[in-house]
C-alpha positions as CSV (number, residue, x, y, z in Angstrom):
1,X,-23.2,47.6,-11.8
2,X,-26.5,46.2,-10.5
3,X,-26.2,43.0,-12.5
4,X,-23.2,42.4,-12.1
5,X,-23.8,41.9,-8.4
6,X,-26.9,39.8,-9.5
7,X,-24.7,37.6,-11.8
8,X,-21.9,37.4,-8.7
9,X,-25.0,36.5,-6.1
10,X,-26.8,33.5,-9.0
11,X,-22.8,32.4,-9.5
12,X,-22.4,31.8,-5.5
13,X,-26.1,30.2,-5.0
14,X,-25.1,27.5,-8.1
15,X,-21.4,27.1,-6.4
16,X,-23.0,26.8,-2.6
17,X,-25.7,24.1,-4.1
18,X,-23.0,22.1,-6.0
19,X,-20.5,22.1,-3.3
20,X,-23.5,21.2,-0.8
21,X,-24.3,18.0,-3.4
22,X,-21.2,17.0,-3.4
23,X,-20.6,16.8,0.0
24,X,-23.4,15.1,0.7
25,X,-22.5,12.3,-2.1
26,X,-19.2,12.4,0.1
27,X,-20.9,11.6,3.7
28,X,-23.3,9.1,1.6
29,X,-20.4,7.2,-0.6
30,X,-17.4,7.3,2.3
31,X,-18.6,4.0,4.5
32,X,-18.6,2.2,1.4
33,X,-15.6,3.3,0.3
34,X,-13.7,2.5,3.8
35,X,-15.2,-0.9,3.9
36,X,-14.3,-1.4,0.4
37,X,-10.9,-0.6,1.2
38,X,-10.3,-3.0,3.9
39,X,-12.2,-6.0,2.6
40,X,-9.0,-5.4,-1.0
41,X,-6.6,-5.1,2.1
42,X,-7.5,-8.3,3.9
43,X,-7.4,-10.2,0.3
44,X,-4.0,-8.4,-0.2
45,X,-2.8,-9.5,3.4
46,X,-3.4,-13.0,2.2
47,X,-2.4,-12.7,-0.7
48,X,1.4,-11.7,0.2
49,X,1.4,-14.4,3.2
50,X,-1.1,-17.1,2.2
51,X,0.2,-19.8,4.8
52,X,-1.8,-17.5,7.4
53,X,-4.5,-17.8,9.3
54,X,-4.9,-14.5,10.9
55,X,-3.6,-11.1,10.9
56,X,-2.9,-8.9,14.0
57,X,-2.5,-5.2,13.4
58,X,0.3,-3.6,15.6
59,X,0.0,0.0,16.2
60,X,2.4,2.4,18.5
61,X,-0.9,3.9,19.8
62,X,-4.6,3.9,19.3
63,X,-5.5,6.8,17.1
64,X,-2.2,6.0,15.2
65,X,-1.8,3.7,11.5
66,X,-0.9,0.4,11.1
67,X,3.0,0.2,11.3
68,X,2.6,-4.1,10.5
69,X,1.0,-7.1,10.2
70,X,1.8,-10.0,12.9
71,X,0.6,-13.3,10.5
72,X,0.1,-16.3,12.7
73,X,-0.7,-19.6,11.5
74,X,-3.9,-22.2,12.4
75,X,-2.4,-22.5,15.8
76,X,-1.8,-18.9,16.7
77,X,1.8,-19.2,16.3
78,X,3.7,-15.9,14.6
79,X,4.7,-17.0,11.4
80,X,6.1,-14.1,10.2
81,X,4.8,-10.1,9.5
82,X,3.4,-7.8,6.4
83,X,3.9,-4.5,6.2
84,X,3.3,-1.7,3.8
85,X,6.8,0.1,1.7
86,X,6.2,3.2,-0.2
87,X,8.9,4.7,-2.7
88,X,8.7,7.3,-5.1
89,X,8.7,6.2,-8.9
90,X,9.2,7.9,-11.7
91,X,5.5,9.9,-11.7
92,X,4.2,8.7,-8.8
93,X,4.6,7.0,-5.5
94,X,4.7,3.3,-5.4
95,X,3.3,1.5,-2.5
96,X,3.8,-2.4,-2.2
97,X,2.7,-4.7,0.4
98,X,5.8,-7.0,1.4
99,X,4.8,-10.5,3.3
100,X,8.3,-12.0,5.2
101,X,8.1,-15.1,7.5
102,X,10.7,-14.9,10.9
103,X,13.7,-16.0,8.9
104,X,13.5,-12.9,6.6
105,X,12.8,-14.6,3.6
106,X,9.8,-12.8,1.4
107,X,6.5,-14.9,0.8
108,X,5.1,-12.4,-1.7
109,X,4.7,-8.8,-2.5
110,X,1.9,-7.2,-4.6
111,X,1.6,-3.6,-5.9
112,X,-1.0,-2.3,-4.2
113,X,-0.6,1.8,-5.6
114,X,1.0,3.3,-8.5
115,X,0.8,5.7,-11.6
116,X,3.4,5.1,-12.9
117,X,3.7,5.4,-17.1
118,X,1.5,3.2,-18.6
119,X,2.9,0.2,-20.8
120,X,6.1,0.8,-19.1
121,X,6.3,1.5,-15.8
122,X,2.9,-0.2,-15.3
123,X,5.2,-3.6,-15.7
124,X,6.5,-3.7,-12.1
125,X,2.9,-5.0,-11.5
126,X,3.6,-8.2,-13.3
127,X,4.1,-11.4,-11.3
128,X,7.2,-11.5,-14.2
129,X,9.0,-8.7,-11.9
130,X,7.1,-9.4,-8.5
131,X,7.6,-13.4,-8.8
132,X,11.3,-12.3,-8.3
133,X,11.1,-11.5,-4.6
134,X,9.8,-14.2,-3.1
135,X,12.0,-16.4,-0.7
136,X,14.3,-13.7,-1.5
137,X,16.4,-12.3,1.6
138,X,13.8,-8.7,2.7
139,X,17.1,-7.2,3.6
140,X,18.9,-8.1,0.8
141,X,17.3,-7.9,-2.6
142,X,20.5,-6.8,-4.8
143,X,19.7,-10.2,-7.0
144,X,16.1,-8.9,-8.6
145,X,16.5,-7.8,-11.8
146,X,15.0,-4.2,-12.8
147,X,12.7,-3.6,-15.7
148,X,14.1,-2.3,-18.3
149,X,12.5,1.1,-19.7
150,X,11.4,1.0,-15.8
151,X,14.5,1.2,-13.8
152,X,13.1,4.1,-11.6
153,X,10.0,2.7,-10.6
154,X,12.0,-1.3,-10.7
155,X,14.4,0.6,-8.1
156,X,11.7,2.2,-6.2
157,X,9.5,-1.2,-4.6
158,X,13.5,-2.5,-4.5
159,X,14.6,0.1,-2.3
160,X,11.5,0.6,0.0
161,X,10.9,-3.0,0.9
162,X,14.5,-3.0,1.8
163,X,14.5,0.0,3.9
164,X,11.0,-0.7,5.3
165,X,11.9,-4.4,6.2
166,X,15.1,-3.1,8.2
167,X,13.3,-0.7,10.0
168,X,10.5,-3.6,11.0
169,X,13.5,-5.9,12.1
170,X,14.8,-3.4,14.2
171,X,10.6,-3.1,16.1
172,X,10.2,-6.8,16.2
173,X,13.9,-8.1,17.1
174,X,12.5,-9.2,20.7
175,X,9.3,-10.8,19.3
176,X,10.4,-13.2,17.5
């Protein structure tokens, strides 16, 4: 009875140490992280809307996330917006980010998030199927063709930039 206590107290010690490392590595590694993660969402900003200067993050408040992008061009003039859609794939959830100028006509969208099934699913990340939506109509996109093998995750970035772009018209109708 007496060592099994000891083994329980030596099995809590090595648990307590570990889980003290790790947070550490956590506080150490997280400013990295967070800087890394804006510097890939700046590049995917102009990636999707490359006729942009500068970027312009709307929030509803504060402490809230970033509901859009206002792009404006070398003269400060609003160009158009990006904005983030999110669907759920087959395995996973499929977040794209979806550039559209005023007249609702798509510059570009990138997959930004996925896991879906690799070799098949994986081939909604090619310009072959993401070529297909620009200067296509954001709230209107019953013209791209799905993947094959893929229709699920195809229908997913199909569906969520439709449904995101129409809730975005609906914010921004009066700042146009």
């Amino acid at each position: 009875m007496k060592e099994m206590f000891r083994y329980g107290f030596i099995l809590a010690l090595i648990c307590t140490i570990a889980a003290g490392l790790l947070a550490a590595a956590n506080a150490l590694t997280r400013p990295k992280i967070f800087a890394q993660a804006q510097l890939e969402e700046r590049a995917g900003l102009k990636e999707v809307m490359p006729a942009a200067a500068g970027f312009k993050a709307v929030k509803p408040e504060a402490d809230k996330e970033i509901l859009y992008y206002k792009a404006f061009d070398s003269q400060d003039k609003l160009i158009g917006f990006v904005f983030k859609a999110s669907g759920k794939g087959y395995s996973s959830m499929v977040e794209t980010l979806v550039g559209v100028f005023l007249d609702d006509k798509i510059s570009a969208i990138k997959v930004i998030s996925q896991n879906e099934t690799p070799g098949l699913g994986v081939r909604i990340t090619e310009n072959k199927f993401t070529g297909q939506f620009s200067n296509r109509n954001s709230l209107d996109l019953s013209g791209v063709q799905v993947i094959a093998g893929a229709t699920i995750s195809s229908r997913a970035i199909i569906n969520s930039v439709m449904k995101k772009a129409r809730e975005i018209k609906e914010l921004i109708k009066n700042e146009k």
